[in-house]
C-alpha positions, 0 to 999 in steps of 0.5 A, a space after each residue: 250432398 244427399 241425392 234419392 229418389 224412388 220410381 213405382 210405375 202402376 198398371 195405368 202410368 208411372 208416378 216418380 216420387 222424390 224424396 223431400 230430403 233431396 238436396 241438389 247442390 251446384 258449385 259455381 265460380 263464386 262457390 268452390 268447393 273446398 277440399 283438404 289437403 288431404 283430399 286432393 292427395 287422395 285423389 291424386 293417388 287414386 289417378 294415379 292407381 287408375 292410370 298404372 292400370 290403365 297402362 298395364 292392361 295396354 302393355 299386357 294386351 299388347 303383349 298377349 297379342 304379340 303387337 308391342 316395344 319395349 323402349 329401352 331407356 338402360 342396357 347391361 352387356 354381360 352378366 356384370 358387364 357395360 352399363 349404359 343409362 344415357 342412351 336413346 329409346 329411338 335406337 334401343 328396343 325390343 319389337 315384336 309385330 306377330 311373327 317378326 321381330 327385331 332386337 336393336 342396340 345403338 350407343 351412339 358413343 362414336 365407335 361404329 358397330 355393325 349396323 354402323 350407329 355403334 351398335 346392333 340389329 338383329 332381325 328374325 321371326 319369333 318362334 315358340 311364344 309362351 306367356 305366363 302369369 304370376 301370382 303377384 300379377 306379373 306378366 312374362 312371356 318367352 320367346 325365341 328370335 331366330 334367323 340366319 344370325 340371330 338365334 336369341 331367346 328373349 324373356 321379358 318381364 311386366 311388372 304388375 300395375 305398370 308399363 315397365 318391364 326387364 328384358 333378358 336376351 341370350 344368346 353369345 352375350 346376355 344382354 339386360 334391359 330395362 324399359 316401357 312396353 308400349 302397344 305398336 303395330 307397323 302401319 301395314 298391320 292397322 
């Protein structure tokens, strides 16, 4: 399908000239157009590379604006330690909301923790927030959750053209998780 036109305006009027190979074509039902294989994989890798994008660029800004979760969908305790794969993105995150943040962990395995789901919660304000960005297009930022029980320093990870990230927390025991970083805002802050 050809499509060209030009468009010269004079001092009085303005005349468009078409160009007479233009030819207009409309698919209809009746009429599909017919695509290789080929084609239709191309296209499918390119929705895909625009919607990794699109998905970075949310995580990133969220990230920059400091309104975000990172859903955990696979914890690590220790440096070589407890590996859990099977848990509940509802119960296991990182958040941050600007200056506060929570770090929770719940296994739900039946063995009742500290916040009594088995788990985990800590809650502070985020303090000394640094962001960097990597020559392969990475982002990571740094920062400390600190309050009367937590003293944390949490590094996180986005890799490039996508929403996933690695969420590295100090503290007594490193903890590791692996997950989605979503934009969030509480609806006190919308």
């Amino acid at each position: 399908m050809t499509l060209g036109a030009t468009a010269q305006v004079s001092p009085n009027r303005a005349d468009i000239e078409t160009d007479d190979s233009v030819k207009l074509e409309i698919a209809t039902p009746n009429d599909p157009l017919q695509e290789s294989e080929q084609e239709i994989k191309n296209q499918k890798k390119l929705l895909l590379k625009h919607n990794d994008e699109v998905a970075f660029a949310k995580a990133s800004n969220s990230l920059r604006r400091g309104y975000f979760v990172v859903l955990a969908d696979y914890v690590q305790l220790g440096d070589m330690g407890y590996r859990r794969y099977d848990i509940s993105k509802n119960s296991n995150f990182v958040l941050v909301q600007n200056e506060d943040g929570i770090i929770q962990f719940s296994f739900n395995d039946g063995n009742p923790g500290v916040n009594g789901l088995g788990g985990w919660t800590g809650k502070g304000k985020v303090r000394n927030k640094r962001i960097t960005y990597q020559d392969n297009g990475d982002v990571n930022m740094q920062y400390q959750l600190i309050s009367g029980t937590v003293n944390a320093n949490v590094f996180i990870t986005l890799f490039h053209n996508s929403k996933r990230a690695i969420v590295r927390i100090t503290g007594s025991v490193p903890i590791t998780i692996q997950g989605e970083i979503l934009p969030y805002r509480d609806k006190d802050h919308r």
